[in-house]
Kinemage of the C-alpha trace (Angstrom):
@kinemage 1
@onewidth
@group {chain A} dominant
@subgroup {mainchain}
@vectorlist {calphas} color= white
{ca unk a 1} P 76.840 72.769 -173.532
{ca unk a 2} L 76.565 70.751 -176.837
{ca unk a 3} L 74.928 72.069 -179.832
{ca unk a 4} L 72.039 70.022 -179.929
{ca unk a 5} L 70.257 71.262 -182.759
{ca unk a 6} L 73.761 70.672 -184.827
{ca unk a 7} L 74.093 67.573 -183.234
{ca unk a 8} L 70.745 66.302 -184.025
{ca unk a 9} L 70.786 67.536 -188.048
{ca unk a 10} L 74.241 65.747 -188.300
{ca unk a 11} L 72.248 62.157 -186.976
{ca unk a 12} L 69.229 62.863 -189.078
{ca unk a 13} L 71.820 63.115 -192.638
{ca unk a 14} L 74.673 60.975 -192.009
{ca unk a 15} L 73.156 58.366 -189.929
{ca unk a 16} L 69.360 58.273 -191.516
{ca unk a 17} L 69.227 59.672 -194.802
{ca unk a 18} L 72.902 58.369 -195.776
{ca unk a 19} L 71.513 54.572 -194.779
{ca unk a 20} L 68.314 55.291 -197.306
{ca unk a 21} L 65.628 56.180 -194.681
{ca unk a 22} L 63.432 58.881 -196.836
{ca unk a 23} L 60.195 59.217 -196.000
{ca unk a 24} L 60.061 63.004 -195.554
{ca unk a 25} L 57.247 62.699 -191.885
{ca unk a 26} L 59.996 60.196 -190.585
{ca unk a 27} L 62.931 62.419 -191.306
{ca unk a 28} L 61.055 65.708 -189.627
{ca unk a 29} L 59.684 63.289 -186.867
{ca unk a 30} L 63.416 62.822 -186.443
{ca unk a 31} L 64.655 66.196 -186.071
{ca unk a 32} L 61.774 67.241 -184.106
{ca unk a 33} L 61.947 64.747 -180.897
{ca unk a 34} L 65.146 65.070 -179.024
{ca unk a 35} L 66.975 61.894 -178.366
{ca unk a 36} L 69.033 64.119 -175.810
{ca unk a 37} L 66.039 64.785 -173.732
{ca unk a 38} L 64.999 60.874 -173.245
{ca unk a 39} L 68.460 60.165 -171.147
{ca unk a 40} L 70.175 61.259 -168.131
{ca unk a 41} L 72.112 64.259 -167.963
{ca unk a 42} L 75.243 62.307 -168.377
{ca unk a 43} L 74.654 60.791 -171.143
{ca unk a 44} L 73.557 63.375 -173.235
{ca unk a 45} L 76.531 65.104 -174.764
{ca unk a 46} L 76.206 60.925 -176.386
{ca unk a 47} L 72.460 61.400 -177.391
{ca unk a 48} L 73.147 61.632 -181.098
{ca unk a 49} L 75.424 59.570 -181.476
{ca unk a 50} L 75.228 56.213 -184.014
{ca unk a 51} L 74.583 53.527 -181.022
{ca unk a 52} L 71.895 52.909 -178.394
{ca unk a 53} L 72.400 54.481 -174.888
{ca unk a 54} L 71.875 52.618 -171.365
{ca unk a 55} L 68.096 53.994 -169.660
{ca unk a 56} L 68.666 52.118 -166.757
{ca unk a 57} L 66.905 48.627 -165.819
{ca unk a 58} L 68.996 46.843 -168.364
{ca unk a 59} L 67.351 48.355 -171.111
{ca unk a 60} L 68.556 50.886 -173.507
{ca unk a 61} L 67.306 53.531 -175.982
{ca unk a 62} L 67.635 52.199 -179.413
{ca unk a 63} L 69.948 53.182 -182.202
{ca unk a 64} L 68.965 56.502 -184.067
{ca unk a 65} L 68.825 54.386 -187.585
{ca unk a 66} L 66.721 52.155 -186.104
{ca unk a 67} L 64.115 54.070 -184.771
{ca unk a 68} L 63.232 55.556 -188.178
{ca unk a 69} L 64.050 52.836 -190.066
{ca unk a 70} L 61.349 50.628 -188.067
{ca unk a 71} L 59.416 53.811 -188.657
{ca unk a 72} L 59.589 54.414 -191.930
{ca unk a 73} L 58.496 50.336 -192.598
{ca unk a 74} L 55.190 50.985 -190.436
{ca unk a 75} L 54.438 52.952 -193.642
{ca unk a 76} L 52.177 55.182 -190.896
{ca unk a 77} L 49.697 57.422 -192.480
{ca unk a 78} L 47.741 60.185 -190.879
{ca unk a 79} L 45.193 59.069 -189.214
{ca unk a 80} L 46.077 55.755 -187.892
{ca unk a 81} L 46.342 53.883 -184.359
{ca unk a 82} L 49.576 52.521 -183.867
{ca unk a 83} L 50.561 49.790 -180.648
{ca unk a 84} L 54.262 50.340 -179.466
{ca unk a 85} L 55.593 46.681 -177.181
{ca unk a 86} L 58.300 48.134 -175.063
{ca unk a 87} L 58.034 51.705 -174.242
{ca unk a 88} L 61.475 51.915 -172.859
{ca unk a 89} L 62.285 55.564 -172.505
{ca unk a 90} L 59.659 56.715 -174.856
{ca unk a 91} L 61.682 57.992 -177.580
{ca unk a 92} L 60.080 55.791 -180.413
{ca unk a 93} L 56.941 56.416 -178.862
{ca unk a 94} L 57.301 60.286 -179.246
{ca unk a 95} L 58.556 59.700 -183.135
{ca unk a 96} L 55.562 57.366 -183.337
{ca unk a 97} L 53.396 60.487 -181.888
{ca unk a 98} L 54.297 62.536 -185.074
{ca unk a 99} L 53.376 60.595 -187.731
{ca unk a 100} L 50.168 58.718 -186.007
{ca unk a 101} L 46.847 59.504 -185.206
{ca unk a 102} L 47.118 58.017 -181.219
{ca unk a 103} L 50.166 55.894 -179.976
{ca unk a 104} L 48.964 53.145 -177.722
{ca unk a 105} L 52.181 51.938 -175.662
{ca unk a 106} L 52.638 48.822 -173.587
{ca unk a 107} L 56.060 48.107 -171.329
{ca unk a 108} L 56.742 45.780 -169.050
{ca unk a 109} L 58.654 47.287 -166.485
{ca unk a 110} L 56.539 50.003 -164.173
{ca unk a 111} L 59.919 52.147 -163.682
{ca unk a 112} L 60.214 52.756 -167.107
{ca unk a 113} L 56.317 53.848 -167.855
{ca unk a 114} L 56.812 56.222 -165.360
{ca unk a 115} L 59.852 57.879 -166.756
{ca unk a 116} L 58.504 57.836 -170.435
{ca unk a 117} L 55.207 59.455 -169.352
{ca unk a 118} L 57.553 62.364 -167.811
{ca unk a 119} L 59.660 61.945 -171.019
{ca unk a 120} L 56.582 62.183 -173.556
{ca unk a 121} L 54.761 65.125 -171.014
{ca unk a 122} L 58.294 67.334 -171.440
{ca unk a 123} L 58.310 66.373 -175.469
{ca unk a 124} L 54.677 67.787 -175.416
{ca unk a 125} L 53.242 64.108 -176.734
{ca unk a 126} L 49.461 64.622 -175.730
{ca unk a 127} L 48.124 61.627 -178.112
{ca unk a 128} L 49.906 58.493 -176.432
{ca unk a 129} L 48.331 56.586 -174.179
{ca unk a 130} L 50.901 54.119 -171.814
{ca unk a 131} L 50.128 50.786 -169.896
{ca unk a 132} L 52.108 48.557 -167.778
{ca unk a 133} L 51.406 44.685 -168.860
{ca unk a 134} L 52.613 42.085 -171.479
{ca unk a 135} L 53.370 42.949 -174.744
{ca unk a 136} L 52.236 39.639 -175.889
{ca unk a 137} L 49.219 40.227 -174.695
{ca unk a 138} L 48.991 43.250 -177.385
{ca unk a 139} L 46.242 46.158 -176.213
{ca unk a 140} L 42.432 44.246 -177.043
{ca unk a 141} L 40.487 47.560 -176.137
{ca unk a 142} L 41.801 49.695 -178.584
{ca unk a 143} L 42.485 47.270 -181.600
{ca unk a 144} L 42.458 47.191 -184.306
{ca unk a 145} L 45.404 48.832 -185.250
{ca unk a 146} L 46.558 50.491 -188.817
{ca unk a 147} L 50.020 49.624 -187.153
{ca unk a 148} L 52.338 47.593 -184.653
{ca unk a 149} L 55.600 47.231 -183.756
{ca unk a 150} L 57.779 45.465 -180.982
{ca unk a 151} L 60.888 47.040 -179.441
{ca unk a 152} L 62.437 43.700 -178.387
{ca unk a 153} L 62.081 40.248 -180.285
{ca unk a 154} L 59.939 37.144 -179.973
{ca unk a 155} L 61.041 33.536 -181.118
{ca unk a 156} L 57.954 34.198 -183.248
{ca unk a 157} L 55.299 36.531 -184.652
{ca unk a 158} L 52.978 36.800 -181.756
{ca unk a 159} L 49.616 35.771 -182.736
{ca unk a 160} L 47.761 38.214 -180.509
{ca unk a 161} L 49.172 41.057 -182.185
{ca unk a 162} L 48.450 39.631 -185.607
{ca unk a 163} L 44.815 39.393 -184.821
{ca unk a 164} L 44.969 43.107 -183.669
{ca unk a 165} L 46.246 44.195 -186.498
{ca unk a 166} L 43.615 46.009 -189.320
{ca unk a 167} L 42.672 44.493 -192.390
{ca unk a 168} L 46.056 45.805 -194.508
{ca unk a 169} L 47.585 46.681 -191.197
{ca unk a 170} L 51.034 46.269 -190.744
{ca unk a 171} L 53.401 44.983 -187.811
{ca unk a 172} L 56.737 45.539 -187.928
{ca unk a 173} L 58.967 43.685 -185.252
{ca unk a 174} L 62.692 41.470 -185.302
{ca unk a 175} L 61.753 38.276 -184.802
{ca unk a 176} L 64.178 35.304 -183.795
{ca unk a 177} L 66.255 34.134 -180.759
{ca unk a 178} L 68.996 35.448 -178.734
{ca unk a 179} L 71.713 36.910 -180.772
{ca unk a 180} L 70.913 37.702 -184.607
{ca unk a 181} L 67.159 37.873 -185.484
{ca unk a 182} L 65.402 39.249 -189.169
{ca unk a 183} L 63.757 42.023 -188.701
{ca unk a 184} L 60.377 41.431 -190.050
{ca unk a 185} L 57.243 42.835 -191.985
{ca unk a 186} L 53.887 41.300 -191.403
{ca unk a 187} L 50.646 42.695 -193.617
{ca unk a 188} L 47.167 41.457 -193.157
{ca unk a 189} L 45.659 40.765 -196.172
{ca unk a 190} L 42.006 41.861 -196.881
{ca unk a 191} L 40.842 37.996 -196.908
{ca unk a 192} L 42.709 38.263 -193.349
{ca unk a 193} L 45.967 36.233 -194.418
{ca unk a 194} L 49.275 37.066 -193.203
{ca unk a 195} L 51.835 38.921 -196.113
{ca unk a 196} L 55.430 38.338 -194.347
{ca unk a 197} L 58.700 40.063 -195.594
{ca unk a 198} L 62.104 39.778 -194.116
{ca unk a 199} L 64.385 42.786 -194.490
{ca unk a 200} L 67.818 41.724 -192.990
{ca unk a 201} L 69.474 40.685 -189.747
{ca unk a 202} L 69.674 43.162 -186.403
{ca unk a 203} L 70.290 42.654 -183.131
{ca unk a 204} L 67.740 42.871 -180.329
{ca unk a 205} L 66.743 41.940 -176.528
{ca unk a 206} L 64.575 39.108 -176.046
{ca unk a 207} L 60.781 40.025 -175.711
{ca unk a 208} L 59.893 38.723 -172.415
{ca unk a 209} L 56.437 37.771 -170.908
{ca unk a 210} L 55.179 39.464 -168.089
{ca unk a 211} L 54.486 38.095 -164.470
């Protein structure tokens, strides 16, 4: 049996910290969910490993870096609401747990909400609420939201996620077509304009609309 706990310090330093993700909540958020316990039992001698891992469906459990890089750009403070688009697996969601006040998480697929809410019930995530629908659609009920971020990338910002978004809210989500998109900061202003930063090129799965 691997050493997980070895295994999952090793990802946290050389993978996270080395590539300049600091904020000290991310980093223990890091160490404290499991990546190994979000796969299959084959693939987890891999779990910690610098590379996302197949969850079945087509889709795949994202890259350790990126999961607290993404993360660490929400800039989450205690406190806030936070929408995750694409549950996947519910890894991010269960980082997202330790650094927010509630996680509200939207996927498309009804497979994969029902593994991550077995996921996120083992990890001991109580403050994450899940939902089957469109992400484009965003999460109306509960908004606004301190935070937002996609797991998969639009053409474009979607506007029904901007709107969602808290006065100096931020979203954080890749945005471009297939192949090579930037990922992408979005801030709402307190006269409600849009602040928009791009941080550099990565490589995501289209963000598809449901039904």
């Amino acid at each position: 049996m691997p050493d997980f706990d070895k295994l999952c310090e090793r990802m946290v330093n050389r993978q996270i910290v080395a590539r300049g993700v600091h904020d000290p909540r991310v980093l223990q958020a890091m160490r404290d969910v499991r990546r190994h316990e979000f796969v299959d039992a084959a693939r987890q001698p891999f779990a910690y490993e610098d590379r996302p891992l197949p969850i079945g469906l087509g889709q795949t459990i994202s890259q350790p870096y990126i999961v607290a890089w993404m993360s660490e750009l929400l800039r989450i403070k205690v406190g806030d609401s936070v929408l995750e688009i694409g549950t996947g697996c519910g890894y991010q969601t269960a980082v997202l747990a330790k650094l927010a006040s509630h996680v509200y998480s939207i996927e498309l697929i009804d497979a994969l909400s029902q593994q991550a809410a077995l996921n996120l019930t083992r990890a001991g995530a109580t403050n994450v609420s899940l939902r089957v629908g469109d992400g484009f659609d965003g999460w109306p009920e509960h908004a606004p939201y301190q935070c937002i971020m996609t797991a998969a990338a639009p053409a474009e910002v979607p506007g029904n996620l901007t709107r969602q978004l808290d006065v100096g809210g931020r979203l954080v989500l890749p945005v471009g077509e297939r192949g090579y998109q930037q990922m992408t900061r979005v801030t709402k202003r307190e006269d409600g304009s849009l602040q928009t930063e791009q941080l550099g090129l990565v490589a995501f799965v289209p963000m598809l609309r449901g039904g």
